[in-house]
Backbone bond lengths (Angstrom), bond angles and torsions (degrees), N, CA, C in turn:
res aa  C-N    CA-C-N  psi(-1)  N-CA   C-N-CA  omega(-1)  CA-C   N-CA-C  phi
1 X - - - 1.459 - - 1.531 107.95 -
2 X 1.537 116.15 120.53 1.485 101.14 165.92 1.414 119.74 -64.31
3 X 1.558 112.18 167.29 1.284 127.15 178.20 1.691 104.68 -59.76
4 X 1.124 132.83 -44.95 1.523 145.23 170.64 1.645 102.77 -33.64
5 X 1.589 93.80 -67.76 1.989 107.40 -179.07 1.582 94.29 -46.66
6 X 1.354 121.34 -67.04 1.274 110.67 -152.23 1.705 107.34 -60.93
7 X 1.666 107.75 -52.97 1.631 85.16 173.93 0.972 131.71 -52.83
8 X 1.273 142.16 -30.39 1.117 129.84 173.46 1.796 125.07 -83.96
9 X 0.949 85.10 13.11 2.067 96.72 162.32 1.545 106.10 -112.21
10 X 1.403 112.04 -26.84 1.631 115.56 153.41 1.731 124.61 -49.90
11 X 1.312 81.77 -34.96 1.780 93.55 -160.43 1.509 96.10 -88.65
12 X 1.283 107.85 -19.92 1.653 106.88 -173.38 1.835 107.65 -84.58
13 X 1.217 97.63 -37.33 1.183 114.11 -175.53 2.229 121.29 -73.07
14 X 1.250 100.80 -7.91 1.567 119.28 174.53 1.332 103.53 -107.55
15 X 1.522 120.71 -12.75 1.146 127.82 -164.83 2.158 102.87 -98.45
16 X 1.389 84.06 -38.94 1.326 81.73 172.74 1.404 137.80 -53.35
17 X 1.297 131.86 -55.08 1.415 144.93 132.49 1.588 134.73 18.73
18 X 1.591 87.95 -43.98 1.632 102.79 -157.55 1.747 88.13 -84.78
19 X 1.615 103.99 170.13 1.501 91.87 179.10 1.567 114.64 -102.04
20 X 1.033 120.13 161.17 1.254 153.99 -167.96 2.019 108.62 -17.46
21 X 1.488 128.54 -51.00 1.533 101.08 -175.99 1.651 91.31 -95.60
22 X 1.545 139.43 0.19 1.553 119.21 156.73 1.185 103.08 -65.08
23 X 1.095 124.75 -68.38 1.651 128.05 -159.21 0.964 130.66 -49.25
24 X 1.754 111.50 -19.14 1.433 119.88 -176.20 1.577 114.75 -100.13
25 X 1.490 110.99 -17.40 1.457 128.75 174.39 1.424 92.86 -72.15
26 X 1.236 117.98 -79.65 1.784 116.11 173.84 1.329 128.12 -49.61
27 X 1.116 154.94 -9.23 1.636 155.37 106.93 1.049 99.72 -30.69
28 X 1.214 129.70 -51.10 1.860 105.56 -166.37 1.747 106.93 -84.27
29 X 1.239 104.34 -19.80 1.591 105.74 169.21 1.935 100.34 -74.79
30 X 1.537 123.47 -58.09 1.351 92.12 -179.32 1.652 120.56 -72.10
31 X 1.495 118.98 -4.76 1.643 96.39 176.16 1.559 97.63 -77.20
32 X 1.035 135.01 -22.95 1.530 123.92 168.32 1.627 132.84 -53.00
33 X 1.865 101.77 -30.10 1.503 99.59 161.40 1.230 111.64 -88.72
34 X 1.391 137.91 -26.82 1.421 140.04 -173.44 1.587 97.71 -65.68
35 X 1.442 137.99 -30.24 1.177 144.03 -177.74 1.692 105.79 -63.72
36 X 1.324 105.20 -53.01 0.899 125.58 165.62 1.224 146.23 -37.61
37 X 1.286 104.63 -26.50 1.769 127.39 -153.14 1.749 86.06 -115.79
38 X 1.131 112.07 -17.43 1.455 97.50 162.77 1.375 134.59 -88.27
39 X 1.163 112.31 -0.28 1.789 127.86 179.51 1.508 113.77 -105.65
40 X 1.360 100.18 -54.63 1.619 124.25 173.39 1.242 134.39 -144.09
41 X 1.495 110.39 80.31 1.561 111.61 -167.33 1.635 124.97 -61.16
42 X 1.187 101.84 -24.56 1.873 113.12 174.48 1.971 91.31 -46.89
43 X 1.264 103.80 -80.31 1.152 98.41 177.25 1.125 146.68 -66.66
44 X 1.412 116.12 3.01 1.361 124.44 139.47 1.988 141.55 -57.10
45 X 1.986 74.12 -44.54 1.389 89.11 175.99 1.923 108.70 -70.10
46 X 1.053 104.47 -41.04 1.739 108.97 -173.43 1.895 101.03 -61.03
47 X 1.512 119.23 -26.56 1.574 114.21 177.49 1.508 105.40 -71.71
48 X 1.255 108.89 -44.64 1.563 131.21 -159.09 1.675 87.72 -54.91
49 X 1.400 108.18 -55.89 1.965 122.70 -162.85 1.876 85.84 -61.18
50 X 1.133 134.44 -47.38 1.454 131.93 -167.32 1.122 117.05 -82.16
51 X 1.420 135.67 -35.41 1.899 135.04 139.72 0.850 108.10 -41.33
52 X 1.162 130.45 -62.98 1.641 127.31 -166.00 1.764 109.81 -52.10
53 X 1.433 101.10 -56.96 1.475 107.76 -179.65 1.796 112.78 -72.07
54 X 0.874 109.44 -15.43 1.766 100.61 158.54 1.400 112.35 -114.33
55 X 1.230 118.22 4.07 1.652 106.38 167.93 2.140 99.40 -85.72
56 X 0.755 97.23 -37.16 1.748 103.96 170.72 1.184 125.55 -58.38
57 X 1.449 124.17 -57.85 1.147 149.34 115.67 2.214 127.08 25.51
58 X 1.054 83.50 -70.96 1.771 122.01 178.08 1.653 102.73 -69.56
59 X 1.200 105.69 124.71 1.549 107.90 -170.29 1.671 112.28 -89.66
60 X 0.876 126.36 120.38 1.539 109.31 -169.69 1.361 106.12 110.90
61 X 1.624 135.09 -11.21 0.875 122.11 169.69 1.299 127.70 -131.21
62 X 1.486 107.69 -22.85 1.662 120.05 179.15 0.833 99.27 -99.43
């Protein structure tokens, strides 16, 4: 598994948790990089690094 795959089963997986209209706004933001990561993962990975750092970020949710 690349490191890419795994964060983003990381990212899915912190994401899960939250309740129901966050979680579903943010899933649909990571199936948009996972979409992503199949054409051009550089730029997947550089979105993935910028969710991550404002999903952490965000009080109430990271």
């Amino acid at each position: 598994m690349t490191q890419l795959a795994r964060q983003l089963r990381d990212a899915h997986r912190a994401v899960a948790p939250l309740p129901a209209p966050s979680r579903r706004r943010l899933i649909r933001h990571l199936l948009s990089i996972t979409d992503l990561a199949k054409r051009d993962p550089e730029l997947a990975a550089r979105r993935l690094e910028t969710f991550l750092a404002d999903f952490h970020e965000t009080p109430d949710v990271g």
